[in-house]
C-alpha atoms as an extended CHARMM CRD file, in Angstrom:
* protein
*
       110  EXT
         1         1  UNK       CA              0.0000000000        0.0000000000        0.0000000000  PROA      1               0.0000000000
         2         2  UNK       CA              2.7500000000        2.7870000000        0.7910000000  PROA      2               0.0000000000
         3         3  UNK       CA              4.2040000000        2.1700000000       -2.8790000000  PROA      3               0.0000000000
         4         4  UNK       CA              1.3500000000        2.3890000000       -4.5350000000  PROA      4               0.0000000000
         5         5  UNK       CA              0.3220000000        5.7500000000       -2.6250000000  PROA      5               0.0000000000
         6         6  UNK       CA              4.5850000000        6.9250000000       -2.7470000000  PROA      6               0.0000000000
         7         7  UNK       CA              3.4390000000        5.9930000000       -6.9230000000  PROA      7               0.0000000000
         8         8  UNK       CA             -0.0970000000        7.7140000000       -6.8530000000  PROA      8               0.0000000000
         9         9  UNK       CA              1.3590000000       11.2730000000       -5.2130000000  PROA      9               0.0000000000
        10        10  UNK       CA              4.0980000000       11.1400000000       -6.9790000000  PROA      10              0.0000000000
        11        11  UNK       CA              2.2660000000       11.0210000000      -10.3480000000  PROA      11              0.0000000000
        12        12  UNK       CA             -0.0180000000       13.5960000000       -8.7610000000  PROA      12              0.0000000000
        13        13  UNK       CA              2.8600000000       15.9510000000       -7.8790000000  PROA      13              0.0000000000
        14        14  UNK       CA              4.2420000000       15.7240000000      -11.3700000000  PROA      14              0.0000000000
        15        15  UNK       CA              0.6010000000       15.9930000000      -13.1510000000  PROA      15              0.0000000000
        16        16  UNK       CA             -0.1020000000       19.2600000000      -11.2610000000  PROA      16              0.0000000000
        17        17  UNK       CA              3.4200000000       20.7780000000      -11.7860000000  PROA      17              0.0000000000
        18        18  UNK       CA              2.7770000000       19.9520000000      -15.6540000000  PROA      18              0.0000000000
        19        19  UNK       CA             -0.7330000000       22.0560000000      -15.5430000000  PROA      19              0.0000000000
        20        20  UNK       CA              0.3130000000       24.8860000000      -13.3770000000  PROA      20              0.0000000000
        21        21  UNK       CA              3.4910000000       25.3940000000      -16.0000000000  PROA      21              0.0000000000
        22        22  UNK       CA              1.3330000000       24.8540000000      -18.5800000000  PROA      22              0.0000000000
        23        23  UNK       CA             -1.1310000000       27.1880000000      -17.5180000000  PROA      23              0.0000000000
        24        24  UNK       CA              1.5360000000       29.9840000000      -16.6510000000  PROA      24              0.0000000000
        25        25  UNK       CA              2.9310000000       30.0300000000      -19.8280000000  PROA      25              0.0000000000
        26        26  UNK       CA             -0.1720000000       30.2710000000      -21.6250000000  PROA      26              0.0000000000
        27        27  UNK       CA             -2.2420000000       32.5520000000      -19.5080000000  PROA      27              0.0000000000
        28        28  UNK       CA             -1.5780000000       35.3530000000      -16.6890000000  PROA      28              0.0000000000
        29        29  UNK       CA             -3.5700000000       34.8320000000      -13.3500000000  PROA      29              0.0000000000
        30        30  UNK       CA             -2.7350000000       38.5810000000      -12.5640000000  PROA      30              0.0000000000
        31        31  UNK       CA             -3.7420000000       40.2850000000      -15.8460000000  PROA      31              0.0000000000
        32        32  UNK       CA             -6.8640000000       38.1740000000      -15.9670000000  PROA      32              0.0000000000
        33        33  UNK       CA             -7.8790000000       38.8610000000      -12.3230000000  PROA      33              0.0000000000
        34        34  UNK       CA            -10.3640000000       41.1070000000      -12.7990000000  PROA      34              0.0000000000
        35        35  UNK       CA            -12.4800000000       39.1160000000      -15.2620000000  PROA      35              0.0000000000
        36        36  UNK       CA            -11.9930000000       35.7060000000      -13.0470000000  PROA      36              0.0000000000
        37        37  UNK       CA            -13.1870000000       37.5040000000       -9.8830000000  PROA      37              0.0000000000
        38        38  UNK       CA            -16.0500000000       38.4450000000      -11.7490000000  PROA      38              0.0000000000
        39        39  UNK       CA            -17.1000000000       34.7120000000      -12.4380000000  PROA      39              0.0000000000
        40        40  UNK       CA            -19.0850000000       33.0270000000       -9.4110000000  PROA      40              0.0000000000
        41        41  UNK       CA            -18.0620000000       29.8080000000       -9.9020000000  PROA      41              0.0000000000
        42        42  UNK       CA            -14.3800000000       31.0610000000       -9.2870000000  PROA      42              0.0000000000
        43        43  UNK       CA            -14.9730000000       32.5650000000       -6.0790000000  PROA      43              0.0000000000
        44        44  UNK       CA            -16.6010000000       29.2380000000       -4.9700000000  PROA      44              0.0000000000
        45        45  UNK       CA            -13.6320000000       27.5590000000       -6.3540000000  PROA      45              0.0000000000
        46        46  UNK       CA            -11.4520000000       29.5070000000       -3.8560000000  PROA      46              0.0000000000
        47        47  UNK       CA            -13.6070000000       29.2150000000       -0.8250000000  PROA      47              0.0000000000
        48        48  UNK       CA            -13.3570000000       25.6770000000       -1.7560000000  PROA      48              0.0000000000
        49        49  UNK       CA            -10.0060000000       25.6260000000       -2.0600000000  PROA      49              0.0000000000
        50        50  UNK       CA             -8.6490000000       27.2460000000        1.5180000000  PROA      50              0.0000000000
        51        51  UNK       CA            -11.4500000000       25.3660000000        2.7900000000  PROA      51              0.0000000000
        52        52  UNK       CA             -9.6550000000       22.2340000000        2.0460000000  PROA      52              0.0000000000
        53        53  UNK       CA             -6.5450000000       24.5130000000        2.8600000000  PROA      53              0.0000000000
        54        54  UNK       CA             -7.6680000000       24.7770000000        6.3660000000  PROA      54              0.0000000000
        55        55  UNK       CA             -8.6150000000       21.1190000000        6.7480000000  PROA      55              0.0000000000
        56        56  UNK       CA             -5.3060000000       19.9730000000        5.7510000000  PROA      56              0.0000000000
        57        57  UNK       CA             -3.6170000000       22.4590000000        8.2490000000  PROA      57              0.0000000000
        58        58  UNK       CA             -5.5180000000       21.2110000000       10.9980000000  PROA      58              0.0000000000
        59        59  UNK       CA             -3.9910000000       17.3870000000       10.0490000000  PROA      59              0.0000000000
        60        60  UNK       CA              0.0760000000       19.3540000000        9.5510000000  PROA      60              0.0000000000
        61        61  UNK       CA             -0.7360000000       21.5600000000       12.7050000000  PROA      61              0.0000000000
        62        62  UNK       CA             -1.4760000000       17.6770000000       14.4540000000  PROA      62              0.0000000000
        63        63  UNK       CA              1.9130000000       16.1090000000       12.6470000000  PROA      63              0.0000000000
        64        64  UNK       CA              4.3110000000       18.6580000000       13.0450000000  PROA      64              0.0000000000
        65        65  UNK       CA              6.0580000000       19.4260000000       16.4240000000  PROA      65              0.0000000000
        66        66  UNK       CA              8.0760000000       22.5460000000       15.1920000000  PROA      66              0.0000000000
        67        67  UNK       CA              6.0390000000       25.6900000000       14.5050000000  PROA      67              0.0000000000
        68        68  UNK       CA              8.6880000000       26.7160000000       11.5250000000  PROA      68              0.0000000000
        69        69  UNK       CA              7.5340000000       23.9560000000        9.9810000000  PROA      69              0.0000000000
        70        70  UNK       CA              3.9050000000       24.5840000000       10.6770000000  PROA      70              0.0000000000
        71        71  UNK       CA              3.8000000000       28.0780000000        9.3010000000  PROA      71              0.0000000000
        72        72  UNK       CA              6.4140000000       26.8160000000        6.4770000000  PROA      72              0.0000000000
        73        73  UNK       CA              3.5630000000       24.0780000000        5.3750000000  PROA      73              0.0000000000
        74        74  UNK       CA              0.5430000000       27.0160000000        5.9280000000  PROA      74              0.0000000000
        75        75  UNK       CA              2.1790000000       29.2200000000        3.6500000000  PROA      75              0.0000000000
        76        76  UNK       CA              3.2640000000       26.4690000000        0.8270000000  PROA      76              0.0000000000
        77        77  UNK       CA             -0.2800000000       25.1450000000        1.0700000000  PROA      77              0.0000000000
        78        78  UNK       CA             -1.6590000000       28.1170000000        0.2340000000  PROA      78              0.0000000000
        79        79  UNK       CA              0.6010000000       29.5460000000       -2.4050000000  PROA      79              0.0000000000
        80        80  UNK       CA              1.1170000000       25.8540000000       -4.2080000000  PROA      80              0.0000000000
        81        81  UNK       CA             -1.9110000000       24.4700000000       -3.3300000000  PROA      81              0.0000000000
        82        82  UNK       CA             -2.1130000000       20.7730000000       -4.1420000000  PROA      82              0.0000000000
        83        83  UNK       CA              1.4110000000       20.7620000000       -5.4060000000  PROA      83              0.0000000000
        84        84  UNK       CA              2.3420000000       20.6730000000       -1.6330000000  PROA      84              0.0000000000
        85        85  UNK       CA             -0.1210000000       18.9650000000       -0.5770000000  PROA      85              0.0000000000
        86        86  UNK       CA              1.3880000000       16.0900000000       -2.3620000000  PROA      86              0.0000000000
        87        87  UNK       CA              4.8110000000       16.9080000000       -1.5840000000  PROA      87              0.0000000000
        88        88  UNK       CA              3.7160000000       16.9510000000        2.3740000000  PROA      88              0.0000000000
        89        89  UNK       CA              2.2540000000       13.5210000000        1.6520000000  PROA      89              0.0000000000
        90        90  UNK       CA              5.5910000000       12.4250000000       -0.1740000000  PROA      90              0.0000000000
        91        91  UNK       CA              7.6100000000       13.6380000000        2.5730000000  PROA      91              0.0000000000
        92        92  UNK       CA              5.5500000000       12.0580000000        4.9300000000  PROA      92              0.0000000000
        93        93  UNK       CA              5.5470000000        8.3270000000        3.0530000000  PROA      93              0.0000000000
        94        94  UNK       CA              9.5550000000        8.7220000000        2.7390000000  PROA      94              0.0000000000
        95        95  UNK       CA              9.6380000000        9.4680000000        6.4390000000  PROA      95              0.0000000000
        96        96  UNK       CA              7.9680000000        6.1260000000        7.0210000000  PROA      96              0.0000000000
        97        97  UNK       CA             10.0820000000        3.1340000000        8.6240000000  PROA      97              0.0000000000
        98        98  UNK       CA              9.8560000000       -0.1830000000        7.0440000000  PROA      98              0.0000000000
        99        99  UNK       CA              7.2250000000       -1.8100000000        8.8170000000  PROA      99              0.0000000000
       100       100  UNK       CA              4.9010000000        0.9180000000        9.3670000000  PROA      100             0.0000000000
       101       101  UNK       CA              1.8860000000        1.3070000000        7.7850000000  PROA      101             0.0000000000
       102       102  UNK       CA             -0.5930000000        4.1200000000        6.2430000000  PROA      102             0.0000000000
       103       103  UNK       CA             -2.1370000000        4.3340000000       10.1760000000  PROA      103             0.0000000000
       104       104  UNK       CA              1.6670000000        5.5190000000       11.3610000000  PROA      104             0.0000000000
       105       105  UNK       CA              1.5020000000        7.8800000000        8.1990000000  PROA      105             0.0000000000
       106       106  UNK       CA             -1.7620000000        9.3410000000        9.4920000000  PROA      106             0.0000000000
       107       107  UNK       CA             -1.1700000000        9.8320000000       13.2750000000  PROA      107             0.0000000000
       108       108  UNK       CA              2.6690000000        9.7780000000       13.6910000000  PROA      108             0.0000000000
       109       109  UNK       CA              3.6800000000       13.3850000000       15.2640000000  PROA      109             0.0000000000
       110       110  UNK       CA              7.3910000000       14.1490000000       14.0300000000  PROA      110             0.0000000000
């Protein structure tokens, strides 16, 4: 099970890196601002969004010991959005000792 998820976020991490460069270097989120704010289904796109931002955090704030890294993850979360997300997950399965399972992955503090 920790392969195939170390496989799944990994594939995840790379997908979303391809889109958001993608994206970028077709289209400018700051020129086209105005006219996405103006959209309703954007807005509830980003309430969804740091919604999910804020669920995560509570499940980092839980994990992580060292404030540093608690304000490091808040900050990448909501800057990189699910391209962190996966890399906090990756970290996370790496971290894992042979032997432990998905359980230690979810409730292990560091």
């Amino acid at each position: 099970m920790i392969t195939f998820l170390k496989i799944l976020f990994s594939g995840l991490f790379i997908f979303m890196n391809i889109i958001v460069i993608d994206t970028s270097l077709k289209s400018n989120l700051f020129e086209e601002w105005d006219f996405l704010a103006a959209i309703p289904w954007m807005t509830a796109t980003l309430w969804d969004f740091y919604t999910n931002v804020l669920v995560l955090l509570c499940w980092v704030f839980y994990k992580e010991t060292n404030w540093i890294w608690k304000i490091t993850w808040l900050v990448l979360f909501c800057t990189l959005g699910s391209i962190a997300t996966c890399l906090y997950v990756l970290i996370a399965l790496f971290r894992l000792k042979k032997g432990e399972t998905v359980r230690d992955l979810l409730i292990k503090q560091h």
